[in-house]
C-alpha positions as CSV (number, residue, x, y, z in Angstrom):
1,X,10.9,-0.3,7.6
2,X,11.0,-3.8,5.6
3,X,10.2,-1.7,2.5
4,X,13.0,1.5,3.2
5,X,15.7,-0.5,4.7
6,X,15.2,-4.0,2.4
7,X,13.6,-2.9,-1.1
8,X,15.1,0.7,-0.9
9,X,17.8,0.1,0.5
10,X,18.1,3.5,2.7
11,X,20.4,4.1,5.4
12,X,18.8,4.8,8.4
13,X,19.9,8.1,8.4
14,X,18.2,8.6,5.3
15,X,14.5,6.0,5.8
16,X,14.2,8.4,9.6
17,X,14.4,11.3,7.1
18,X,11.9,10.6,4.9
19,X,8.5,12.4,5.3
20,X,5.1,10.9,5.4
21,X,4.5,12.1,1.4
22,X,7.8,10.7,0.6
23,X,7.0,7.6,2.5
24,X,4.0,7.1,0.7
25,X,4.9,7.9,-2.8
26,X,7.9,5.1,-2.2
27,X,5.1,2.7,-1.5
28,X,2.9,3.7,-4.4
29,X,6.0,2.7,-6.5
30,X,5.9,-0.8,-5.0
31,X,2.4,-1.4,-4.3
32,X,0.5,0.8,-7.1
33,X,-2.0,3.2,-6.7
34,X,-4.6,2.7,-4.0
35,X,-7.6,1.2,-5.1
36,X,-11.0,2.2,-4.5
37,X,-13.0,0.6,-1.2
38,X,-15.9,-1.8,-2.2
39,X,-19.2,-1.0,-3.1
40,X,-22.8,-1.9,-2.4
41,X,-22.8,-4.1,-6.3
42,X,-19.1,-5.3,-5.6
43,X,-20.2,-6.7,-2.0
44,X,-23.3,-8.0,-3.1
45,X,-20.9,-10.2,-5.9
46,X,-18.5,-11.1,-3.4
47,X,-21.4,-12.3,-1.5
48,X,-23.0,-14.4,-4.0
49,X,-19.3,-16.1,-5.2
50,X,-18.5,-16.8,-1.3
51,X,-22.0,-17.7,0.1
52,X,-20.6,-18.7,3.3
């Protein structure tokens, strides 16, 4: 709601009417594209950096 009513600056009207895909693709624009979950390697190098 932050994003549609503050960045977007939608109505109400117009945010309620949105669909999920449209929704999503406004976030995208905002956000980026979704980046892929961790691995086994990228864990492992997390681990090592933050031993704790």
């Amino acid at each position: 709601m932050a994003l549609g009513f503050g960045r977007l600056r939608l109505s109400a009207r117009d945010f309620w009417a949105l669909t999920p895909r449209e929704l999503a693709a406004a976030l995208r624009a905002f956000a980026g594209p979704a980046r892929a979950p961790l691995d086994r390697p990228g864990l492992a190098a997390l681990m090592a950096r933050f031993p704790d």
